[in-house]
C-alpha positions as CSV (number, residue, x, y, z in Angstrom):
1,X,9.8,-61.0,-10.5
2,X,8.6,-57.6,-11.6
3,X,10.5,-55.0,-12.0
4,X,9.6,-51.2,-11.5
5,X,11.2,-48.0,-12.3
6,X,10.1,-44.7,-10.9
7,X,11.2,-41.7,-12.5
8,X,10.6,-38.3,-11.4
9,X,10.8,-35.0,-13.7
10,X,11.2,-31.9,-12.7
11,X,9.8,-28.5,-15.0
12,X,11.6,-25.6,-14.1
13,X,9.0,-22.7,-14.3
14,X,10.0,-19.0,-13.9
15,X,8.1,-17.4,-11.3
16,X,7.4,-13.3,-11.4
17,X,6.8,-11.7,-8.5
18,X,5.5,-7.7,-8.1
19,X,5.3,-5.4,-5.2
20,X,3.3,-2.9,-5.7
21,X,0.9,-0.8,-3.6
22,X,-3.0,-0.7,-5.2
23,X,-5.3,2.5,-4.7
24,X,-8.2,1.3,-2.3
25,X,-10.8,3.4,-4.2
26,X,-9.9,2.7,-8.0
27,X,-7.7,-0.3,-7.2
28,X,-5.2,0.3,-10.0
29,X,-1.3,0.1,-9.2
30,X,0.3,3.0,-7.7
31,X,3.6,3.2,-9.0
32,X,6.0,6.4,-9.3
33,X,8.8,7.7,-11.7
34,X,12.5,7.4,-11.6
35,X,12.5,11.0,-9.8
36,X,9.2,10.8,-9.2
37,X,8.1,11.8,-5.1
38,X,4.1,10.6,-4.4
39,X,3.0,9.2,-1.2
40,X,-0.7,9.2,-0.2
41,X,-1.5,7.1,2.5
42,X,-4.6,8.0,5.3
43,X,-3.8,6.5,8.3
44,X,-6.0,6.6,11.6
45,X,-5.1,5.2,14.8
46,X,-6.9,4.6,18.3
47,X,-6.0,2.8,21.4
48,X,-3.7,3.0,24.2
49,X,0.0,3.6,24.7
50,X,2.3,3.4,28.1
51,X,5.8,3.6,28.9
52,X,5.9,-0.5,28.6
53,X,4.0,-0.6,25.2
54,X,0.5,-0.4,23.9
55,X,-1.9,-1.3,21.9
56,X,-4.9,-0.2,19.3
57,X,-6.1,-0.2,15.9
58,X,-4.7,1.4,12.7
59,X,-7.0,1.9,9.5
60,X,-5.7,3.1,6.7
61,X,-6.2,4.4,2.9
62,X,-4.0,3.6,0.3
63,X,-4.4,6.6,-2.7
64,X,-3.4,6.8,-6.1
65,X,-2.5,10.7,-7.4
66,X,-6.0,10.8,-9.2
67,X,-7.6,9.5,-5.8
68,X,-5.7,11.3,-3.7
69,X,-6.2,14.5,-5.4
70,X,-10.1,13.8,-5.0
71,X,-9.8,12.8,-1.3
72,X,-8.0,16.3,-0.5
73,X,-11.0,18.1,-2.4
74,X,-13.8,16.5,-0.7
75,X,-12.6,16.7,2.8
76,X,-11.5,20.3,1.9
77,X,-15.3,20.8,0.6
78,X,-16.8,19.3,4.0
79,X,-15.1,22.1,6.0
80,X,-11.6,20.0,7.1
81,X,-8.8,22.3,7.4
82,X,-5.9,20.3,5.0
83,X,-2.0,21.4,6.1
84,X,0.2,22.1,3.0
85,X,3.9,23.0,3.7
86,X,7.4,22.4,1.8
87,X,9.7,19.6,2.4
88,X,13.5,19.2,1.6
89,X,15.7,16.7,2.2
């Protein structure tokens, strides 16, 4: 009679996990400062909304500060009126 063994080893492998948001045009990662405030996202929505819900499409842009920068240039070049005002929390 033959005898078999199994054996099973387990590796214990450190995983690293990042969240981090990457700029759509120059795909490098956005990340801010301790006291740092950025935020740059386009967002542009269509479809239809009711009292009991809705539905549509949402497109979006994520920017980086270089990118962003750009982005408010050209539309500003192209005749697009761009809204500045303060904020406080």
């Amino acid at each position: 009679m033959e005898v078999f063994k199994k054996e099973k080893q387990m590796k214990e492998i450190d995983v690293v996990i990042e969240n981090y948001t990457e700029c759509d045009k120059c795909h490098c990662k956005i990340t801010n400062g301790c006291y740092d405030v950025f935020e740059s996202t386009f967002t542009y929505k269509t479809g239809d909304a009711y009292p009991e819900g809705g539905s549509g499409e949402e497109q979006t842009i994520d920017f980086c500060k270089k990118c962003g920068i750009e982005a408010i240039e050209l539309l500003r070049s192209n005749g697009f009126n761009v809204n500045s005002q303060d904020w406080d929390w």
